[in-house]
N, C-alpha and C positions, 0 to 999 in steps of 0.2 A: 504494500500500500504506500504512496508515496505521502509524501509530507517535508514539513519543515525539518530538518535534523536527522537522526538516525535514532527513529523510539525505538528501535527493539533491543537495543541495550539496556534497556529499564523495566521493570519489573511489570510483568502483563496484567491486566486487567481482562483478561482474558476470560468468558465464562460471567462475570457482574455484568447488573446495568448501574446505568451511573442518569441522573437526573441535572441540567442544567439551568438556574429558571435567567430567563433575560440572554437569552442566548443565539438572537438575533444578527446580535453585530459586537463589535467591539471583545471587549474580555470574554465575554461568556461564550460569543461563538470560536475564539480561539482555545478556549478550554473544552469545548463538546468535540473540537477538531483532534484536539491532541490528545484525550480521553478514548476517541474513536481509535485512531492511530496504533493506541497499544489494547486494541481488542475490548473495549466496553461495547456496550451496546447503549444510546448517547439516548434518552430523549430530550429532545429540544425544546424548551417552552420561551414562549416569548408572548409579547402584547399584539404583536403584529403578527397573522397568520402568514405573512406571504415570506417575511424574513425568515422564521422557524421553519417554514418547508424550503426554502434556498438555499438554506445551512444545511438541512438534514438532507437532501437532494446530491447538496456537494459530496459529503460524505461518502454517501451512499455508493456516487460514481468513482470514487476512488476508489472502493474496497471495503468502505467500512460498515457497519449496524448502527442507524440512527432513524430516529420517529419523529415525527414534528407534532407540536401542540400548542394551540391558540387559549391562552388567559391572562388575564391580569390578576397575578399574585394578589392586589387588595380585598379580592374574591375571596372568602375563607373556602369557598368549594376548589379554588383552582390548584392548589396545590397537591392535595388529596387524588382530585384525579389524575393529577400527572404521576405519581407516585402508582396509583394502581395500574397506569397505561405502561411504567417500565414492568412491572409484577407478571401484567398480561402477556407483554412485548420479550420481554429478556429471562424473568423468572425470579431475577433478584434484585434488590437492591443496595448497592455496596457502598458508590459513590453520589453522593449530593452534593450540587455548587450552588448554596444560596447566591447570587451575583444581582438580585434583581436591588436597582435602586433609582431616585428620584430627587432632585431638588428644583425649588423654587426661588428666584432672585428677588431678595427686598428686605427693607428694614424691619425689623418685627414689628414696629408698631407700627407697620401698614400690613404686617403679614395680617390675614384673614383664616379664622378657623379650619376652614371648609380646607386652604391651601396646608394649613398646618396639620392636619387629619392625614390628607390626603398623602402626603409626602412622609408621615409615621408608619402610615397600613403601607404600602409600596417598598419600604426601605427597611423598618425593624420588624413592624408584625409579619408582614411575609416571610422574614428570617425565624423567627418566635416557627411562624408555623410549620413551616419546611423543617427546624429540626424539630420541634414533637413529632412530626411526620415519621423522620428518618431515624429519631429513638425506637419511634414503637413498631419500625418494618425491621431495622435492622437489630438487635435483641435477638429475637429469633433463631438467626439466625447465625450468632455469636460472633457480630461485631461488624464492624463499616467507619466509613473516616464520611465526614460531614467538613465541608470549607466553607466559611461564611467568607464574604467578599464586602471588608468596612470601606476604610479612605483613611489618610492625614489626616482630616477634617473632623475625624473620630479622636484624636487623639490632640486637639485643639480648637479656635476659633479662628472662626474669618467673617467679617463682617459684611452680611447681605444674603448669607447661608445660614441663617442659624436653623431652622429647624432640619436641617440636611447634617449640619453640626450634631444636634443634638441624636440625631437618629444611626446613625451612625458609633458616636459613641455609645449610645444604647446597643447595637452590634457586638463592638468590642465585649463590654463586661459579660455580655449575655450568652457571648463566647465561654466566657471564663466558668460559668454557674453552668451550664451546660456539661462543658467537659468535667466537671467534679460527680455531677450526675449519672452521666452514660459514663464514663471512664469503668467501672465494677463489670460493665457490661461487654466491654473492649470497642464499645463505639466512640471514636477518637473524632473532638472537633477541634476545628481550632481557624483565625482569623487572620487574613490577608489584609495588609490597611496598603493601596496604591497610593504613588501621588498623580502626579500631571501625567498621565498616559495619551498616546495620541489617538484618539477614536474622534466618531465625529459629535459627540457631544462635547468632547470638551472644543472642538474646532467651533463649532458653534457657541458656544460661549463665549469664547474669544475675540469672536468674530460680534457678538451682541453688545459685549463690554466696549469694545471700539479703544480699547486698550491696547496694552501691550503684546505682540503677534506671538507665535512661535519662538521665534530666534530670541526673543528679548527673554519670554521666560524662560528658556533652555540656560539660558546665563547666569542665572539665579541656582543654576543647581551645579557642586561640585565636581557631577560627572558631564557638566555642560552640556543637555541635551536632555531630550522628555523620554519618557518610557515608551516600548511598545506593548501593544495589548500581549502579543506571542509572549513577554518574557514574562510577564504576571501569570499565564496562562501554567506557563513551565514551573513557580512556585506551585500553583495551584494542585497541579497534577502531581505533583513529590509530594504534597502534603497528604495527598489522599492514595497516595500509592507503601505498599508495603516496606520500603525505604524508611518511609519517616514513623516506623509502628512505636516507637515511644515517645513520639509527640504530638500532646495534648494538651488544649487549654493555652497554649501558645498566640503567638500576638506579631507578626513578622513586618516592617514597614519595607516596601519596593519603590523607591522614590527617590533614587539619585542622588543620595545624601539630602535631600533639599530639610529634611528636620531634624540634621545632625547641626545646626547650625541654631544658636540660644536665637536669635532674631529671624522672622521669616517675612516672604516679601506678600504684598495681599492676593497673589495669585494662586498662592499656596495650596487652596483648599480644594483647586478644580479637579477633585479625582475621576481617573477615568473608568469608574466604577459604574 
């Protein structure tokens, strides 16, 4: 099967399914790709039916085992059944990449409930549900690795995000009470925070802010340059691959140095999550 890199040096996933939700574009379609790659069986969720079946299409033409599935995670039903469509589809479920997430741009006291709801169910409770999901399928079956997919922005502020701030850091911790939970059970989770990745959400931000481009924030980071979604992808898939079986509860930042630095610039928080 072809691909980015050389997977079959890596430990197979050969035999699991693995669930991606937000898996349309960006991170989450690079981690259904590379999930595929070493023998999952991927289903693909996303908000957008046409992106989830171009992703899972692709795949597919390569070589690999992937389903596509149309919901939006604020749905308390939508998760559930994507979880039953890998059960139906693959047989198991080993792998889950909570990825799905959402922000909205403004000051909080112009943010609006409805925007500040909206942006909690999308980003931490669809996390919340996907891993009760993936405890009580995987248990069973004596064990599974679960990746929640936070930001920087989780593990700080940026002004004009806050409720994206806030959700997010509810992520992280939620990570942590998790893995204390399912750990007895050998179901291993644990949280990815990116920073400035280059998809097209955060191009379009960028592009809305009429700010600083590309090049100017890539300067801002130690390793001068923005992430790609592929190399977040590549943590993603080792945390949930047999490689990383004693780590849980873990917290890893992929961001180019940009918050090893005590002072950070206001761009900081555009994760491409």
């Amino acid at each position: 099967m072809s691909g980015e890199g050389d997977d079959r040096t890596w430990p197979s996933f050969a035999g699991q399914g693995a669930l991606v939700t937000a898996a349309g574009s960006g991170i989450g379609a690079e981690t259904a790709r590379r999930l595929a790659r070493r023998g999952a069986g991927v289903v693909v969720q996303d908000l957008s039916g046409t992106r989830a079946t171009a992703v899972a299409e692709e795949i597919v033409s390569s070589g690999g085992l992937a389903t596509p599935i149309k919901g939006d995670v604020a749905d308390p039903g939508a998760i559930p059944a994507a979880v039953d469509l890998a059960l139906e589809r693959y047989g198991s479920l080993g792998v889950l990449v909570n990825n799905a997430g959402l922000a909205h741009r403004g000051p909080l006291e112009e943010t609006t409930l409805e925007s500040w709801n909206r942006v909690l169910q999308v980003t931490l409770t669809s996390t919340f549900l996907g891993i009760q999901q993936g405890i009580r399928v995987m248990k069973p079956r004596g064990g599974g690795a679960i990746v929640n997919i936070a930001s920087i922005a989780g593990l700080g502020g940026e002004v004009g995000i806050g409720s994206y701030c806030a959700a997010k850091s509810g992520v992280v911790n939620l990570t942590r009470v998790a893995a204390l939970e399912a750990g007895p059970h050998q179901v291993r989770i644990n949280c990815v925070c990116p920073g400035i990745v280059r998809t097209a959400t955060v191009a379009a931000a960028l592009e809305e802010d009429g700010g600083e481009g590309e090049e100017e924030v890539a300067a801002h980071h130690p390793i001068r340059r923005v992430g790609e979604a592929a190399e977040v992808a590549s943590l993603v898939t080792y945390l949930a691959s047999a490689e990383a079986g004693f780590i849980t509860g873990a917290v890893f930042t992929i961001d180019g140095g940009l918050t090893a630095a005590a002072g950070l610039p206001d761009t900081w928080g555009r994760s491409g999550a």
